[in-house]
C-alpha positions as CSV (number, residue, x, y, z in Angstrom):
1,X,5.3,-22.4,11.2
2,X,3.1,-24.7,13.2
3,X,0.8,-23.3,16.0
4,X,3.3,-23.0,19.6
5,X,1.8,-23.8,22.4
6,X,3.3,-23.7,26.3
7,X,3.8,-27.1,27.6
8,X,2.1,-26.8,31.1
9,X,1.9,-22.8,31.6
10,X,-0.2,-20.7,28.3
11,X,-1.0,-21.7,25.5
12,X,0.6,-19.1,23.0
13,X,0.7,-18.6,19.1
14,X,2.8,-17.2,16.4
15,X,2.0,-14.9,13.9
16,X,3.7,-15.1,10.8
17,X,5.5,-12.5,8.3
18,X,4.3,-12.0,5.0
19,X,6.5,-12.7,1.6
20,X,4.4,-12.2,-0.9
21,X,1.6,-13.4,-2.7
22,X,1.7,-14.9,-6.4
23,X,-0.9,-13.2,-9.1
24,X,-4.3,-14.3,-8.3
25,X,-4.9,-17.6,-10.5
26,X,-8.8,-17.0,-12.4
27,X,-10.6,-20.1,-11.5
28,X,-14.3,-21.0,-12.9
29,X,-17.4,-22.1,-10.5
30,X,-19.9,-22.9,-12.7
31,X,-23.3,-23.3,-10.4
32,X,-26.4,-21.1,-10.5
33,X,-28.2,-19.2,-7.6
34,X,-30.7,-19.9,-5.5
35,X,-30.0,-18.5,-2.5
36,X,-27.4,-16.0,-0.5
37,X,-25.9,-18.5,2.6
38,X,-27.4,-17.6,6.0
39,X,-25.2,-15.2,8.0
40,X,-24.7,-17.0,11.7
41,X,-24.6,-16.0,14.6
42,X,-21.7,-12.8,15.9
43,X,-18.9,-14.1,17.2
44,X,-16.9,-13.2,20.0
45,X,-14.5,-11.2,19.8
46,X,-10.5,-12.7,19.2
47,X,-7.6,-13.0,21.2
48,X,-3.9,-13.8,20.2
49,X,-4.0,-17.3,18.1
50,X,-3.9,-20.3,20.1
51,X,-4.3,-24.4,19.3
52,X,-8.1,-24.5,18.2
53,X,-10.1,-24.7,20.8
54,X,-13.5,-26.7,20.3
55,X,-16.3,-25.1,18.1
56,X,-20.1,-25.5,19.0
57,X,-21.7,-27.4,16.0
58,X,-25.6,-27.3,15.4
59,X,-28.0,-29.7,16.2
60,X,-29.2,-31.5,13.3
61,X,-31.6,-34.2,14.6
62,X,-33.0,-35.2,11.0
63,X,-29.1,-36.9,10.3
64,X,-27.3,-39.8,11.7
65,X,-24.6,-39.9,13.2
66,X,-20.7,-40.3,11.8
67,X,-22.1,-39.2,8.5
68,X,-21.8,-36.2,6.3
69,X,-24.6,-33.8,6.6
70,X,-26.5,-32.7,4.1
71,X,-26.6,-29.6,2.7
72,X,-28.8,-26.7,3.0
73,X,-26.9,-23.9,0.8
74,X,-28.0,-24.8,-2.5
75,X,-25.7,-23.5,-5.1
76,X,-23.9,-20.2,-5.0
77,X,-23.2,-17.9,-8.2
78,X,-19.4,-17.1,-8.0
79,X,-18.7,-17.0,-11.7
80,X,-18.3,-13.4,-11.8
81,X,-16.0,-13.2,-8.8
82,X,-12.6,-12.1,-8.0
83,X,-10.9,-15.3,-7.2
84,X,-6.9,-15.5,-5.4
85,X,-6.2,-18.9,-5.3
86,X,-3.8,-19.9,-1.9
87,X,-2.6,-23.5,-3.0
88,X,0.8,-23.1,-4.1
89,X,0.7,-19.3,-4.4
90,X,4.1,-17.3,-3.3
91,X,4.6,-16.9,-0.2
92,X,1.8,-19.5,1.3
93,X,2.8,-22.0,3.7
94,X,0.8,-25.0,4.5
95,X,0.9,-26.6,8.4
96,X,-1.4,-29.0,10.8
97,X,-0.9,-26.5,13.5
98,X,-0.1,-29.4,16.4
99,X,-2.8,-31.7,15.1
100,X,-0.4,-33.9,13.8
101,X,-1.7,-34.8,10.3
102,X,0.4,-35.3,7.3
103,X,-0.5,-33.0,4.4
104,X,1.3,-33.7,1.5
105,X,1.3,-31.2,-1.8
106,X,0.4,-33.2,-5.4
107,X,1.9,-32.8,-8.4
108,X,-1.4,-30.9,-9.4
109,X,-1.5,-28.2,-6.8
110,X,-3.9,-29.9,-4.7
111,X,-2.9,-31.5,-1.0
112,X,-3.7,-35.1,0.3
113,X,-4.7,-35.5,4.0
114,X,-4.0,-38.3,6.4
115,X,-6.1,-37.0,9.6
116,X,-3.8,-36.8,13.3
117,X,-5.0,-38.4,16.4
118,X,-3.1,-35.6,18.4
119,X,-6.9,-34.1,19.3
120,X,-8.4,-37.0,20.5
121,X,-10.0,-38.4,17.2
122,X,-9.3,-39.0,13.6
123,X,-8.9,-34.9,12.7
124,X,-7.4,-33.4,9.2
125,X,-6.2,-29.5,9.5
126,X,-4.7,-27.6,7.2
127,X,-3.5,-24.4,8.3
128,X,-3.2,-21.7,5.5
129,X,-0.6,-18.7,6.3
130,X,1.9,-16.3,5.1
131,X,-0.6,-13.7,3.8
132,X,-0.7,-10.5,5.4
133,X,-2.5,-9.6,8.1
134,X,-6.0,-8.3,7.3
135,X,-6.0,-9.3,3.8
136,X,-9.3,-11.4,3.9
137,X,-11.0,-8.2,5.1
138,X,-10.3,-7.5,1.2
139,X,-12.9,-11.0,0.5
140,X,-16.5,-11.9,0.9
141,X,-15.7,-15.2,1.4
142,X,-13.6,-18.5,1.7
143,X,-14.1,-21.2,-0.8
144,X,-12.5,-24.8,-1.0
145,X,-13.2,-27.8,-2.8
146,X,-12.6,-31.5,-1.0
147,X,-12.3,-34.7,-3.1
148,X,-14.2,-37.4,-0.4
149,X,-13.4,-40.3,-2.9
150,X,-11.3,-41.8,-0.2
151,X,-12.7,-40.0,2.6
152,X,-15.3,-40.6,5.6
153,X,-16.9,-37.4,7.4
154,X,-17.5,-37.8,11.1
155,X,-20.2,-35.9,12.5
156,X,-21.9,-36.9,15.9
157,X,-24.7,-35.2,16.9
158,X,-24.2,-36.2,20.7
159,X,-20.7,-35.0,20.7
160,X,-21.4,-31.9,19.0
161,X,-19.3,-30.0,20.8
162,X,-16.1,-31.7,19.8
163,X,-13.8,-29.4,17.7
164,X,-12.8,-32.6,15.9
165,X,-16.2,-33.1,14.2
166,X,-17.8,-31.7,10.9
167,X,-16.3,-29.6,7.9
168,X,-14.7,-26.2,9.9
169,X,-12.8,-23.2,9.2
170,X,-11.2,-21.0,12.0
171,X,-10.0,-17.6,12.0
172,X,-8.1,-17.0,15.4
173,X,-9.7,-17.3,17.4
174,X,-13.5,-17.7,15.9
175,X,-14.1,-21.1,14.7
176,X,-17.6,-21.6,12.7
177,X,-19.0,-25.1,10.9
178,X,-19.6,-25.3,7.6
179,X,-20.7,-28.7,8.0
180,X,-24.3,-27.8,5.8
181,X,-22.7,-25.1,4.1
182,X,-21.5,-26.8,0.6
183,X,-22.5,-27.7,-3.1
184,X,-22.2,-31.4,-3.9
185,X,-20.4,-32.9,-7.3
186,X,-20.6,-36.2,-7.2
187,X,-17.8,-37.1,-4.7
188,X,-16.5,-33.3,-4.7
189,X,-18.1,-30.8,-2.0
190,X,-17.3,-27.2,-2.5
191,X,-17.6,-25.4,0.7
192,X,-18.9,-21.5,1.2
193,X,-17.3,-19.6,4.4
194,X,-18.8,-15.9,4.4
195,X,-15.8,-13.5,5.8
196,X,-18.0,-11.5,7.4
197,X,-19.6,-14.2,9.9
198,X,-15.9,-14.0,12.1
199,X,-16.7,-11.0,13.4
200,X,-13.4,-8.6,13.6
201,X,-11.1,-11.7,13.7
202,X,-10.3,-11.1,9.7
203,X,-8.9,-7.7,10.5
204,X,-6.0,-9.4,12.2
205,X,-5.8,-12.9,11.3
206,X,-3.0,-13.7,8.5
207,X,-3.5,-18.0,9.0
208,X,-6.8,-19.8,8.8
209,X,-7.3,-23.3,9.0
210,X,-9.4,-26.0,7.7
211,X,-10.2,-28.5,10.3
212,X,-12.2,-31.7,9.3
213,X,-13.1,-34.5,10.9
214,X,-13.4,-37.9,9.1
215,X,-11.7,-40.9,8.2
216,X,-9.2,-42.1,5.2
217,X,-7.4,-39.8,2.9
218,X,-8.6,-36.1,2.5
219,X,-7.7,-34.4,-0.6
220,X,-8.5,-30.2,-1.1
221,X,-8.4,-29.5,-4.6
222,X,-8.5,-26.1,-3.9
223,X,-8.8,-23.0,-1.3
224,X,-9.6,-19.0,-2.8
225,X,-10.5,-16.3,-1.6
226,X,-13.8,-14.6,-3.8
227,X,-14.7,-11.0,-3.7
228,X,-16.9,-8.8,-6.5
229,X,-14.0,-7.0,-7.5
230,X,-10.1,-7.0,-7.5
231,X,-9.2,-5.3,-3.7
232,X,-5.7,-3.8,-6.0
233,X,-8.6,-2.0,-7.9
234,X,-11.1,0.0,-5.7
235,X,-10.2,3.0,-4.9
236,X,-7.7,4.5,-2.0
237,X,-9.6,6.0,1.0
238,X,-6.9,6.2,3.9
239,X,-3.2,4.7,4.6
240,X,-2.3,2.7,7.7
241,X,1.4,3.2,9.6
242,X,2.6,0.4,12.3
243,X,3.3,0.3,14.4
244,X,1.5,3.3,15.6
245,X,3.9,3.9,18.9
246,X,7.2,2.3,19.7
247,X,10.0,3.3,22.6
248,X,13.7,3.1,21.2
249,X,17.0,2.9,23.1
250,X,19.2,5.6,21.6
251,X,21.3,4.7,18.3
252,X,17.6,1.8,18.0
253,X,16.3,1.3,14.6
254,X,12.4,1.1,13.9
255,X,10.8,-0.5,10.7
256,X,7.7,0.6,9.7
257,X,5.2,-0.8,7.3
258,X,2.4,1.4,5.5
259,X,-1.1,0.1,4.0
260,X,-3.5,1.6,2.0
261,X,-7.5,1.3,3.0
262,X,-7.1,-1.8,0.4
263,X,-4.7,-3.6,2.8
264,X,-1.8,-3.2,-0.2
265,X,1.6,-2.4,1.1
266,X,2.4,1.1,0.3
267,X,5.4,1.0,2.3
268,X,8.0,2.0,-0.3
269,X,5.8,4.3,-2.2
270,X,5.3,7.0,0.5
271,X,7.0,9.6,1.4
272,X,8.3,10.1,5.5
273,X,9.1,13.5,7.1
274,X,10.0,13.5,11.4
275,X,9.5,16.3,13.4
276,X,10.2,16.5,17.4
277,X,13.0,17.4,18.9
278,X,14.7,14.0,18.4
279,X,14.8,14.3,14.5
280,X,17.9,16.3,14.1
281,X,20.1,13.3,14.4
282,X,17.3,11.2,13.1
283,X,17.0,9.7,9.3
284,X,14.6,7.4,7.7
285,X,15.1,5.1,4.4
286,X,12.2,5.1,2.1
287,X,11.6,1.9,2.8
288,X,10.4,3.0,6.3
289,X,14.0,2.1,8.6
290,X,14.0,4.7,11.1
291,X,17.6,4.8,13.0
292,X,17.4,7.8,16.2
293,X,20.1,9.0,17.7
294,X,21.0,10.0,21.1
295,X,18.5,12.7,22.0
296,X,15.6,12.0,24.1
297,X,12.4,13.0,23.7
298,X,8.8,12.5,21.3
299,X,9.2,12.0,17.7
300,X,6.9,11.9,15.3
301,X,6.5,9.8,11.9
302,X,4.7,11.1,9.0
303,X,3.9,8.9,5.7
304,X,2.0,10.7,2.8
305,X,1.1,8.8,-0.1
306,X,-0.3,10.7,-3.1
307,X,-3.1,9.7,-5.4
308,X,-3.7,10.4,-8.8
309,X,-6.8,13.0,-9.2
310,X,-6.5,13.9,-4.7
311,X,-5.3,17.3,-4.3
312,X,-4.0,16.5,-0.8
313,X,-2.2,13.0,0.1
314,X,-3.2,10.7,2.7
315,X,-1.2,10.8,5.6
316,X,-0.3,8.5,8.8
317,X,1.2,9.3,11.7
318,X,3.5,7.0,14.3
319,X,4.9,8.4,17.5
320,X,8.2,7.5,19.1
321,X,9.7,7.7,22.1
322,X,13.4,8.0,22.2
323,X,14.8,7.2,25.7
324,X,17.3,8.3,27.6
325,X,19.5,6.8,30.0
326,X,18.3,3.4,31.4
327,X,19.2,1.2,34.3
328,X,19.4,-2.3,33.7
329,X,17.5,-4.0,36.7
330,X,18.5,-7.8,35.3
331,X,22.1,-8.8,37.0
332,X,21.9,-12.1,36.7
333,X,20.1,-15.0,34.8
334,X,18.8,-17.0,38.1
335,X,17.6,-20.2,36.7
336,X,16.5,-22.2,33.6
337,X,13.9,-24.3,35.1
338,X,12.4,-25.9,32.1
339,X,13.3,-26.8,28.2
340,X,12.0,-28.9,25.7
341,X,12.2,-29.2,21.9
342,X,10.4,-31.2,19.0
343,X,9.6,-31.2,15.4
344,X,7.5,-30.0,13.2
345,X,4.6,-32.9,13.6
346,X,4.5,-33.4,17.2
347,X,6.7,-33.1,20.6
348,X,9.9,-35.2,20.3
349,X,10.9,-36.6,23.7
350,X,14.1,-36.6,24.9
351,X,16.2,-39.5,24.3
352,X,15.4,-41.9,26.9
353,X,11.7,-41.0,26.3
354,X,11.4,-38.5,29.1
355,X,10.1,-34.9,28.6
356,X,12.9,-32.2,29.1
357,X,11.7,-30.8,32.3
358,X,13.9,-32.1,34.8
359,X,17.2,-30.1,35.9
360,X,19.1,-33.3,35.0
361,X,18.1,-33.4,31.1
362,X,18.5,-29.5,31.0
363,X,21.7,-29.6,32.1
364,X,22.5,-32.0,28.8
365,X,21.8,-29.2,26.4
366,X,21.5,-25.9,28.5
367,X,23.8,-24.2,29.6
368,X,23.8,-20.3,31.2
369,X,26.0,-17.5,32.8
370,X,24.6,-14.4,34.2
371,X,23.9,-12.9,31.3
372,X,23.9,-15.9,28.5
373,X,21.9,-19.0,27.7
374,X,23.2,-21.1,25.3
375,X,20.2,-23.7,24.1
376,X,21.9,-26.9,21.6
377,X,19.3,-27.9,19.5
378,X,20.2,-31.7,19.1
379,X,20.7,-33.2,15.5
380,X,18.3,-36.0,16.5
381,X,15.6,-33.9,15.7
382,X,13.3,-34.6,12.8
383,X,11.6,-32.4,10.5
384,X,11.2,-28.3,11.2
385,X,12.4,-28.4,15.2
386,X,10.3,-26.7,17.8
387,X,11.9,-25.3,21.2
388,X,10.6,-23.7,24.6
389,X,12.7,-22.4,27.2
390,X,12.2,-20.2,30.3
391,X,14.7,-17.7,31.8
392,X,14.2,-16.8,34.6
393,X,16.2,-13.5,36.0
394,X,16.4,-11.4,39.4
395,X,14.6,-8.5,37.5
396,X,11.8,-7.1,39.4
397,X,8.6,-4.6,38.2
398,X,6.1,-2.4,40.2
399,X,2.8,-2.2,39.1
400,X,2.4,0.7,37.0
401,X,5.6,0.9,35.6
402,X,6.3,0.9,32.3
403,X,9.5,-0.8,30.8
404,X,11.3,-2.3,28.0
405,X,12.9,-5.5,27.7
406,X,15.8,-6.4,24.5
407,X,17.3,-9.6,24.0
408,X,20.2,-10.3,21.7
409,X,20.0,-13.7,19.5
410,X,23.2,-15.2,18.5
411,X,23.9,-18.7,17.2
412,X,21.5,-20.6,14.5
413,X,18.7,-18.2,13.4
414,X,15.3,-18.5,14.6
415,X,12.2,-18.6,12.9
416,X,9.0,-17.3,14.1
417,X,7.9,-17.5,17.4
418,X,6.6,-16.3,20.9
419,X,7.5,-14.6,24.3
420,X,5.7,-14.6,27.5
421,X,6.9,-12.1,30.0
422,X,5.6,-12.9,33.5
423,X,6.3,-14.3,36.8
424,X,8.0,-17.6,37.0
425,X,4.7,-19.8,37.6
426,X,3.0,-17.7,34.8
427,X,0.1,-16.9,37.2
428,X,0.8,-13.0,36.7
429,X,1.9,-12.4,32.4
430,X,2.7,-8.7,31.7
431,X,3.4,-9.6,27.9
432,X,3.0,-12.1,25.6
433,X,3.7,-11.2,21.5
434,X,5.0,-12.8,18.9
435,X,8.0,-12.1,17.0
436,X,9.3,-12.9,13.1
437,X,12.1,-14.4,11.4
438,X,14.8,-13.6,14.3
439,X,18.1,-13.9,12.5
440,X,21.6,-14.7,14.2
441,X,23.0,-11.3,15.7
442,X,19.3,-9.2,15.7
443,X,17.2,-8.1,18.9
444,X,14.2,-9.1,20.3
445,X,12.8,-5.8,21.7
446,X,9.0,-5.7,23.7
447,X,7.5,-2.9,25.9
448,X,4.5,-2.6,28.0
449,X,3.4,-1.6,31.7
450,X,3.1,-3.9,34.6
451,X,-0.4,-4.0,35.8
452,X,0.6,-5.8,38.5
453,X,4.0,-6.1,40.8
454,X,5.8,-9.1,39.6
455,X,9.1,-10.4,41.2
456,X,11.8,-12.5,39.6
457,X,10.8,-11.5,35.4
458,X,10.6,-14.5,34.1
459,X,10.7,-14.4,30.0
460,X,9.5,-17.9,28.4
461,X,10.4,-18.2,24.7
462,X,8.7,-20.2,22.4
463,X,10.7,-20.5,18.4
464,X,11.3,-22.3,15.5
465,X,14.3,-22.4,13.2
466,X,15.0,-20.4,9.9
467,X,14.7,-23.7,8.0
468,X,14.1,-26.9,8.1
469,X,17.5,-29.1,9.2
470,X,19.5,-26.0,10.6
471,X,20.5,-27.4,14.2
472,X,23.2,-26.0,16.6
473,X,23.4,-23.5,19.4
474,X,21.1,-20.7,19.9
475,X,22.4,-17.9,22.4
476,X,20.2,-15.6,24.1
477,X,22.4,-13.0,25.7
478,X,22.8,-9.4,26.8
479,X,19.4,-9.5,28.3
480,X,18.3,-6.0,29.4
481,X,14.9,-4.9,31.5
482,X,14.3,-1.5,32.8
483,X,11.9,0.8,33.6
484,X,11.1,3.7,31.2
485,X,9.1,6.3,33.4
């Protein structure tokens, strides 16, 4: 999906749930060295995925202005690379994030541009996601080839720090310019993006974007991924479980996912034992489901995968906390005091051309009870729709206290998305995470503990659909919030 972002309050992001990749496609580059790209400077370090922000782009005094720069890579040997092409691969998605530009796929695999206004100036972005998270640790770097034939780069040197300028790649939430960093054929450029200069944004990121500034029609032939050697083939050092804790309500389900040190999902392929008191009216699948029953206390998760030639497997550990009885401090839903939908390229207004933010408009397409809040996503809409909506409730929190919050979904289903939990002005926010693919009749489960006291919860959602003309109701209800300690 698109990048979210919270009309007024935080801007928020979703992260996105893998399906798959295609077998890597070989792909030839066919320059010869002359030198290894400059690593720049460390970033800092990320925070949870947001609209891009703007990028700092060098001084380059010897260039003019609203021009390509040129380039000081030279050529880079890739030949004998590991290459996973992204175009067009299973289980890739390709979006503008909220830039507003229309990318649209060829009959070649490639993608044509027309650059969005939405950021102040003529921008192009292309987001790349769907992959899993931490996968381009696996790479040395990101490679993609533009076609400028109908194509003008903007680059002003005394607006250097606008994020809509030069040839840029972001990994949430580092954004570096690769303005210089490219080999020229004729009117194809083939930029160079080292992994390793985004700091420890890689180990989480599973989107990165291409954002370009310019004129005309874009088209990018291509974007890889490049390392030495195929990630499937070096060998296994360790295995990963997540998530590494979670608190369940009893009869509550838990799916767990298992990596090896390669970043390739073992999760099927290991074997899970429980011990702690809880586990005697526990079970597990061996796809990872774990379903507890009614007895409190700590459980504990073990995957061990074996490898061919190890005497002893690796193993990962997750620790659970099974609750026991829980008061429910939400009796009533107190107000909805703002709403809005749009589609997939931009913010769709209300009909009449007024934002929905006023009680009036809400009350056309909002409706609650103390416990329910029925949100009708209006046929009108265009494209993949968009919605925000806060609920606010009569739940409060002390700081310190540590608590867990489930929401049923009912209705349409619901794509990926966000929730802020906070207080209703969102100057205090005890939670924001994102959340996956929320089918009709699933939960939406999140803990934490309050640093703060907050009064009046206030839970702001932030979701998409499960495709792209699916419109309707969509019911939150049987909203729960209660201290766990």
């Amino acid at each position: 999906m698109k990048k979210l972002k919270f009309l007024g309050t935080a801007v928020l992001a979703a992260s996105l749930l893998f399906a798959g990749c295609s077998s890597p496609v070989e792909e030839e580059i066919d320059p010869t060295v002359v030198e290894t790209p400059e690593t720049p400077e460390t970033p800092t370090t990320p925070t949870t995925p947001t609209t891009p922000t703007k990028p700092t782009n060098p001084t380059n005094p010897t260039n003019p202005t609203n021009t390509e720069l040129a380039s000081d890579l030279g050529t880079l040997d890739l030949s004998s690379y590991y290459k996973k092409s992204l175009l067009g691969a299973s289980g890739i998605n390709t979006e503008s994030w909220d830039n507003v530009s229309k990318n649209t796929p060829n009959n070649d695999g490639s993608i044509s541009i027309i650059p969005g206004t939405k950021w102040g100036s003529s921008t192009s972005c292309l987001a790349i996601q769907g992959f899993e998270a931490g996968t381009l640790t696996n790479y040395e770097y990101i490679v993609f080839t533009l076609d400028t034939t109908d194509f003008s780069f903007k680059y002003d040197e005394a607006d250097a720090d606008n994020r809509n300028d030069g040839v840029n790649i972001k990994i949430p939430e580092v954004m570096k310019d690769l303005s210089t960093k490219y080999v020229a054929n004729g009117k194809l450029r083939t930029f160079y993006a080292p992994i390793s200069s985004f700091g420890t944004a890689p180990t989480t990121a599973n989107q990165f974007a291409l954002i370009i500034g310019g004129t005309g029609t874009l088209k990018v032939n291509e974007v890889y991924l490049a390392a030495a050697e195929d990630p499937a083939t070096k060998a296994v050092t360790g295995i990963t479980i997540t998530p590494k804790s979670a608190s369940l309500q009893k009869n509550g389900t838990q799916q767990f996912t298992v990596k090896d040190s390669n970043n390739v999902n073992r999760t099927s392929e290991v074997t899970y034992t429980l011990s702690g008191e809880p586990k005697d009216d526990s079970s597990i699948t061996p796809d990872g489901l774990l379903t507890v029953g009614t007895t409190a206390g700590t459980l504990t998760v073990t995957a061990s995968y074996t490898v061919e030639g190890r005497d002893d497997p690796f193993t990962a550990d997750a620790t659970i906390t099974v609750l026991g009885e829980l008061t429910n401090l939400i009796t009533e839903i107190t107000s909805v005091p703002f709403a809005c939908y749009g589609p997939q390229w931009g913010w769709q207004l209300h009909p009449g051309n007024e934002q929905i933010t006023t009680v009036g408009n809400i009350e056309d397409f909002v409706t609650k009870t103390d416990d329910t809040v029925t949100y009708l996503i209006p046929t009108a809409t265009t494209e993949k729709w968009q919605a925000q909506i806060k609920v606010v409730t009569d739940a409060d929190i002390a700081a310190g206290d540590s608590w867990i919050l489930t929401v049923d979904v009912a209705g349409i289903n619901c794509g990926n998305g966000t929730i802020q939990i906070g207080s209703v002005a969102a100057a205090t926010v005890l939670k924001e995470t994102s959340f996956t693919a929320i089918a009709a009749g699933s939960t939406i489960t999140v803990t934490g503990t309050a640093t703060t006291s907050v009064e009046n919860i206030a839970l702001h959602f932030d979701f998409a659909p499960g495709s792209t003309d699916e419109t309707g109701e969509v019911k939150l209800t049987n909203f729960k919030f209660a201290k766990t300690n």
